[in-house]
N, C-alpha and C positions, 0 to 999 in steps of 0.2 A: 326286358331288364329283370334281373334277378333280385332275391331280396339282401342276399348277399353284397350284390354288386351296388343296390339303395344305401346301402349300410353305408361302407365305402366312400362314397361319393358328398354323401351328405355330409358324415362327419367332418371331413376332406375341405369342404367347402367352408364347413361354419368354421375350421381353421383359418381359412385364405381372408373370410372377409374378418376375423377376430373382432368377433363383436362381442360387446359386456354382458355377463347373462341376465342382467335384470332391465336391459333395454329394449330385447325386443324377443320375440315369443320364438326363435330357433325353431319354427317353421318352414324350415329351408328350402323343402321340395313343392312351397307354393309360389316358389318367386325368385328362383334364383336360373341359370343356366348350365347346363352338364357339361362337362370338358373329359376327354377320355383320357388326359393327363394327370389329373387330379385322383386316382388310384393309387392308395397307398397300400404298405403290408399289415399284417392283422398286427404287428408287435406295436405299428407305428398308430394304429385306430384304437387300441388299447389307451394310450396316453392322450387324445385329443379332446376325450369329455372331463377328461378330472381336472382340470384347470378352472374347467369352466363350473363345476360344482367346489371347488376350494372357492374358486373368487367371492360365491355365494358367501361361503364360511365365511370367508374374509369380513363379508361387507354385514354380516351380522354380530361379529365380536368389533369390529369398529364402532354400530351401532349400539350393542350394548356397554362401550364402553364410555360414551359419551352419553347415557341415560344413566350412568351409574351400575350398569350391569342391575337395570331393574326386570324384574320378571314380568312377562306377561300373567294377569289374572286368570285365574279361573272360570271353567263358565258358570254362569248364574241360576242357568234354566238351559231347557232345551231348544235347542237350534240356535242357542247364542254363539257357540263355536264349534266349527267343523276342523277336521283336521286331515291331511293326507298324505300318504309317502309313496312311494316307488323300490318295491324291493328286488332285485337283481335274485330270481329262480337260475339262470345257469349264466354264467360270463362268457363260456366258452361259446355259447352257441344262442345270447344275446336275448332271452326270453327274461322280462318283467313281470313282476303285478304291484297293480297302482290299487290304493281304496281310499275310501272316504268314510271316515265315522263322525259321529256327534258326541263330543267330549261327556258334555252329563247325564248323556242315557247310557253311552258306548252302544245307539244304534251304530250298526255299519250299513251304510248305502249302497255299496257297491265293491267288489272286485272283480280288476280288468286282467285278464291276462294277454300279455303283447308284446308284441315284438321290443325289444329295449329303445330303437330308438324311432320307437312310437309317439309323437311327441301330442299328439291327440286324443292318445285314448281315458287320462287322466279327466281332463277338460270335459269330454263328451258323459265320460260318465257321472261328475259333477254335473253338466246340465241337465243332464238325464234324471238325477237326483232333487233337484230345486225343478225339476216339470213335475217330476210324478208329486213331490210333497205341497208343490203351491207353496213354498215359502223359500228364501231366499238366506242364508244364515247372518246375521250379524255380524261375526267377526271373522276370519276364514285365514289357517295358519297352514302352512308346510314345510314339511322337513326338507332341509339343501338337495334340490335335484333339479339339473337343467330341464328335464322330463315335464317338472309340473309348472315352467311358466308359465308353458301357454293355459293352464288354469288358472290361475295367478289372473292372468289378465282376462280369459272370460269372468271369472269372479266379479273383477271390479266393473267391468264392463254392464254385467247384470245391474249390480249396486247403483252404480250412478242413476242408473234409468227409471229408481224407484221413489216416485213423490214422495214428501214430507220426511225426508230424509237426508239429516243433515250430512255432509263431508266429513269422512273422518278415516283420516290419516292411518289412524289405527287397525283399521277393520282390516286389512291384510298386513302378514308381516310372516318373514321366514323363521324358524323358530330351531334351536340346539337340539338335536335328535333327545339328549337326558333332559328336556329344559320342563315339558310337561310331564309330572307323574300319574297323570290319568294316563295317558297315551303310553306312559311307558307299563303300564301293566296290561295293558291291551296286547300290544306289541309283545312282550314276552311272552304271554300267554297263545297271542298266534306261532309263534317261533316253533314252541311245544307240539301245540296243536295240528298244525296246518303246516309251515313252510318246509320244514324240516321233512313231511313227507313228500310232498310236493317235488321238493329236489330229487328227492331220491326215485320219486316213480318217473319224474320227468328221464333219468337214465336209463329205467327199466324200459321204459316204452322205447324211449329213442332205438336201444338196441332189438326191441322185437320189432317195429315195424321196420328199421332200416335191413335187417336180415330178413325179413318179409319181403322189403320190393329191390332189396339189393341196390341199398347205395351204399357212399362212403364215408358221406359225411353230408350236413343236414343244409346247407347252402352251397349246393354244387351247380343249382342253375337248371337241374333238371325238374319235368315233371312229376316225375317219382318223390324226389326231396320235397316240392313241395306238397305232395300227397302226406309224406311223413309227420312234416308242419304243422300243416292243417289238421291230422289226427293226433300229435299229442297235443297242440295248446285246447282243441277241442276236449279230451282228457280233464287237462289238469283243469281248465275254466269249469268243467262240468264238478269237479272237487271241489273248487273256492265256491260256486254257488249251492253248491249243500252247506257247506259250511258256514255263509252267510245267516242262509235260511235257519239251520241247527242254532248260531254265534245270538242272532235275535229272537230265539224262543225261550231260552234258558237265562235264568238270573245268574247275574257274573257277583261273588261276593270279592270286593277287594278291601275294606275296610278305612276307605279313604269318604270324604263328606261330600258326597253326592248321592241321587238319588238311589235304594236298594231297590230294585226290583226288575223284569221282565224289559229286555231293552225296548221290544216294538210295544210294551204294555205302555212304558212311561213316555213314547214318543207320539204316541198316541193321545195319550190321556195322561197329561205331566202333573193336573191340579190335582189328583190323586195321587201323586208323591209329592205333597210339598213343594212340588216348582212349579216354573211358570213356561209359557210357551215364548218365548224372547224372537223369531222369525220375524222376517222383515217380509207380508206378503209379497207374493209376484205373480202375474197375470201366465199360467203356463203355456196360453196362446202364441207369446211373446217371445216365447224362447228361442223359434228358428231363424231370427235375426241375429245370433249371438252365435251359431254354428261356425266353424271354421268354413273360411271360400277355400274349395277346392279348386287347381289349375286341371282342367281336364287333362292336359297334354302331357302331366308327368303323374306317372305315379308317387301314393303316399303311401307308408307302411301300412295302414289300415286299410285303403286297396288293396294292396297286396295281398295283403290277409287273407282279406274277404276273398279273392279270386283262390287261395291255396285253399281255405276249408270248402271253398264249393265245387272243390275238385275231390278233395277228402270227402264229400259228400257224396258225391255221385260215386266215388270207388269202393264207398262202400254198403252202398247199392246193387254195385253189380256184383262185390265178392260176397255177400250178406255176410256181410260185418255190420254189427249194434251203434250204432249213431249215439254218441255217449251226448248230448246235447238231445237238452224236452223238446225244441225245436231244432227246423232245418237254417244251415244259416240263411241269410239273404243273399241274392243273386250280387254275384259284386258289380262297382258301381265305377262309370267312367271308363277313361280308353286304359286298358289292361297289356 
C-alpha cells in the first residue's frame, strides 16, 4: 500500500463512519477495515478534514460563549501550560509539522515533521517530551486540529494516572489560534524564521531529487517516490531540529510578563527567574503504556515513514549522498 493510497482511504473512511472530532482519537488505520471502494479523488480528500477541524471551532465558540467568552489564563510558571499546533509545510503533497512549547519559558520540546495525516506523530512527541523532562504539564491547550486529538487524549490519559491530583476539567481545552498572546508571538516569529523557508526548500528539494530519480510526482506508489519522501522530510526535520536547538539557546525579547531570559535556562532553573516549576511529576518509566496500539496488519503513516526514510537511507549510502539526520533512522517497524 502506498502512502498516497493511506491518505485516501483513511480520510475516505473517517467520512463513512462521521464521527465527531472530539470523541474519538481519528486513529483510523488501527481499527477500522479497507474497502477498495472507498477511493476517492484528491478535490474530494481536500474537503473531508475541514469539517472536521470547523466542528472543533464550532464547538469552542459554543463553549466560550456560554463561559462568557472568558479567556483562558496565563501560565504562572513553567510547565504550568504547554501549547501545540499542526502547521500544513505543503497541502499539495500533504506534509505537516506539529510542536510543543511551554507558554512561560517559550521552551519548544519538539518538532515533528510528517506526513499530514499522521495523526501520531503530535502525541508521540508530546510523550516523548513529559519522558525526557519527568514532568507532566498542568494544563495542556491546542490550537483546532483533527491531527492533535489523539494528543488531547494521550494528555489526559497521562493526567489521570497521576496521584494527588485532583480532576480538573480545565487542564485541556482547544483554544482560538489569536486567543494566547504568548503563543502568538512565538508563532509569528517562527513564520519569519523557520516556516516560510521550510516551504520554500521543501519545493527546491522536491524538484532536485524528483529529477534525480525521475518521478512525477511524490505519491506515485513507487519506490523511487518514496526514496524522494524520505530524503526531503529527512531535510526539512533535520532544519526544524537546528532550529529547535538555536529557538532554546537564545533569549527571545517579547516585552509581554513572563519570564526574560534563556528558554532552556529558565526551564531548567525557573527560581532563578522569578517563577516557579508548576509540573505535575510523572514516573518516565510509565510512559510505554500510554503509546498508541499499533494493528500490525495495517499500516500507519509513521510506518510508512519509517520504511520510506530507510530506504532514503540506504540510497543514500550506496550514491554517497550526506545523510542530512545526526542519526540513522530506525529500522521500520511491523508488516510494511
Amino acid at each position: 500500500m502506498s502512502i498516497h493510497d493511506f491518505t485516501l482511504r483513511t480520510r475516505a473512511v473517517a467520512q463513512a463512519k462521521e464521527r465527531h472530532p472530539l470523541d474519538s482519537p481519528l486513529m483510523l488505520a488501527n481499527h477500522v477495515e479497507w474497502h477498495n471502494n472507498l477511493l476517492v479523488s484528491e478535490q474530494e480528500v481536500a474537503s473531508i478534514c475541514a469539517p472536521v477541524d470547523a466542528g472543533i471551532g464550532r464547538d469552542i465558540a459554543a463553549a466560550q460563549q456560554r463561559l462568557g467568552h472568558v479567556r483562558q489564563p496565563h501560565a504562572q510558571g513553567v510547565h504550568d501550560v504547554w501549547i501545540s499546533e499542526t502547521v500544513s509545510l505543503s497541502r499539495e503533497h500533504g506534509i505537516s509539522l506539529s510542536y510543543a512549547m511551554d507558554e512561560a519559558s517559550q521552551y519548544l520540546f519538539f518538532m515533528s515533521v510528517h506526513i499530514t495525516e499522521d495523526t501520531h506523530a503530535c502525541a508521540l512527541g508530546l510523550l516523548d517530551a513529559i519522558q525526557g523532562h519527568g514532568v507532566c504539564p498542568r494544563r495542556y491547550r491546542c490550537i483546532p486540529n483533527h491531527n492533535l486529538i489523539p494528543a488531547r487524549h494521550s494528555y489526559i490519559s497521562v493526567r489521570s494516572t497521576i496521584s494527588d491530583v485532583e480532576t480538573d476539567d480545565s487542564a485541556f481545552s482547544w483554544i482560538d489560534p489569536c486567543e494566547n498572546k504568548r503563543h502568538n508571538i512565538f508563532k509569528a516569529q517562527c513564520e519569519t524564521m523557520l516556516f516560510g523557508s521550510l516551504r520554500h526548500d521543501f519545493t527546491r528539494l522536491l524538484k532536485t531529487y524528483a529529477d534525480r530519480l525521475g518521478i512525477m510526482q511524490l505519491f506515485d506508489g513507487s519506490i523511487e517516490a518514496e526514496i524522494v519522501l524520505g530524503l526531503i522530510i529527512a531535510e526539512t526535520q533535520a532544519d526544524a531540529n537546528v532550529f529547535v536547538e538555536m529557538w532554546n539557546a537564545v533569549r527571545h525579547g517579547t516585552g509581554l510578563r513572563y519570564p526574560s531570559g534563556i528558554p532552556q535556562d529558565i526551564i531548567a532553573n525557573p527560581e532563578n527567574f522569578s517563577t516557579a516549576d508548576l509540573g505535575l511529576a510523572f514516573n518516565p518509566a510509565k510512559i510505554s503504556g500510554f503509546l498508541p496500539q499499533i494493528n500490525w496488519r495495517i499500516p500507519t503513516p509513521n510506518m510508512l515513514l519509517s520504511r520510506a526514510q530507510r530506504l532514503a537511507y540506504d540510497w543514500s549510502a550506496t550514491h554517497n549522498h550526506t545523510w542530512p539526520m545526526a542519526n540513522p533512522p530506525p529500522p521500520p517497524q511491523g508488516r510494511q
